[in-house]
C-alpha positions in Angstrom: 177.2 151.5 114.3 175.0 154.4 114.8 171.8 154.1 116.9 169.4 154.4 114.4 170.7 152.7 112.0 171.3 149.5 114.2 167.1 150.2 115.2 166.4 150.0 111.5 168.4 146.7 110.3 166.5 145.3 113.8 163.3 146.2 112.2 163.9 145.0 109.0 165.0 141.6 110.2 162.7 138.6 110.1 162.0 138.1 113.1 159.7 135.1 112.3 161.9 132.9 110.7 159.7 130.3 108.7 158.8 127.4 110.1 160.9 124.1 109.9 159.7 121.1 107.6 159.6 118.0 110.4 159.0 115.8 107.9 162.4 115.8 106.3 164.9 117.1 109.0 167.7 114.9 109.4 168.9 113.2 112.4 171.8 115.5 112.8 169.8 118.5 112.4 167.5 117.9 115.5 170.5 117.3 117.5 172.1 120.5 116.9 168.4 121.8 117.2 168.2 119.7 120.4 166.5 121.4 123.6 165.7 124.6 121.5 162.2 125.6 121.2 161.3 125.7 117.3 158.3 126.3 115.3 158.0 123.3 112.8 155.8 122.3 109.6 153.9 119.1 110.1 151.7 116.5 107.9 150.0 114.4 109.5 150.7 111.0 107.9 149.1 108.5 110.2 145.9 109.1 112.3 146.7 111.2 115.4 146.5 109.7 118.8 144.3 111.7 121.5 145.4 111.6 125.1 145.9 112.9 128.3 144.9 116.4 126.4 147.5 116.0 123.9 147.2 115.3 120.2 150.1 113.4 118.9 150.5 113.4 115.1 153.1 111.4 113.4 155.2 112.1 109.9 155.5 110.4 106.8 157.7 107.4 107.4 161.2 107.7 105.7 163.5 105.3 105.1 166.5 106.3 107.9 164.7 104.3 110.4 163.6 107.5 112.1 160.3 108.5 113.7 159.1 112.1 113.5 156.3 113.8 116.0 154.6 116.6 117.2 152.7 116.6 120.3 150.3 119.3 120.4 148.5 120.9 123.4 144.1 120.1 123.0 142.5 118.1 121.0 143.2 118.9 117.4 141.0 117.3 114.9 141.7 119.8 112.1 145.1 117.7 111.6 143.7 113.8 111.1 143.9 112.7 107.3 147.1 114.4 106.0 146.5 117.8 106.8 149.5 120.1 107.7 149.7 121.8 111.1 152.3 124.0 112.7 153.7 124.0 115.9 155.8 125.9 118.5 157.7 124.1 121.2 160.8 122.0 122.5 162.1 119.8 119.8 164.2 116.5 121.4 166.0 113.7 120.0 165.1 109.9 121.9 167.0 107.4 121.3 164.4 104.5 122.5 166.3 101.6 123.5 164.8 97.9 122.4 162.4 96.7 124.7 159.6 93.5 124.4 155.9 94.5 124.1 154.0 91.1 125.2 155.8 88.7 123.0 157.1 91.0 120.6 160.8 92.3 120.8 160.7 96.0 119.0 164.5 97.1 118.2 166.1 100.5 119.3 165.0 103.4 117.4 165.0 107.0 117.4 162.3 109.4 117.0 162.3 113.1 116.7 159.9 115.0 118.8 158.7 118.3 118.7 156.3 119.1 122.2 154.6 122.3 122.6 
């Protein structure tokens, strides 16, 4: 391939790929996505925990049993109430094994978890 033409088709490429939609990726997608940073598409479903720095928004429950995050670096306000918010960083799979909270014995789940 000629030189110039190989600088064009680079140029022309999208090199922003749109962002992924959290909220519906499947189990098996994150783990092939698994330790690769991503840019995701988030709406917050449930009011967002502030910590430690962080804001942690969760998805829209589904019904596969599977949590989906974003943890995002400040304190982000702008995304409380179901507003959508996008974010760049390591996605991971956890598989959470079951574990007793006082009295309470909370079954094995998995979440997916995107951490900027």
């Amino acid at each position: 391939m000629p030189p110039l033409l190989a600088v064009q088709l680079l140029l022309a490429a999208d090199l922003n790929p749109p962002p992924l939609a959290l909220d519906t990726m499947t189990v098996a997608q994150a783990r092939d996505l698994g330790g690769r940073a991503v840019t995701i598409r988030i709406t917050s479903a449930k009011p967002a925990d502030f910590r430690r720095g962080k804001t942690v928004v969760g998805c829209p429950d589904r019904d596969d049993g599977t949590a989906r995050s974003a943890v995002s670096r400040g304190t982000r306000y702008d995304v409380d109430g179901g507003k959508a918010m996008t974010v760049t960083g390591t996605l991971e799979v956890i598989d959470h094994p079951a574990r007793r909270v006082g009295a309470v014995l909370v079954m094995e789940w998995t979440e997916i978890r995107v951490t900027e």
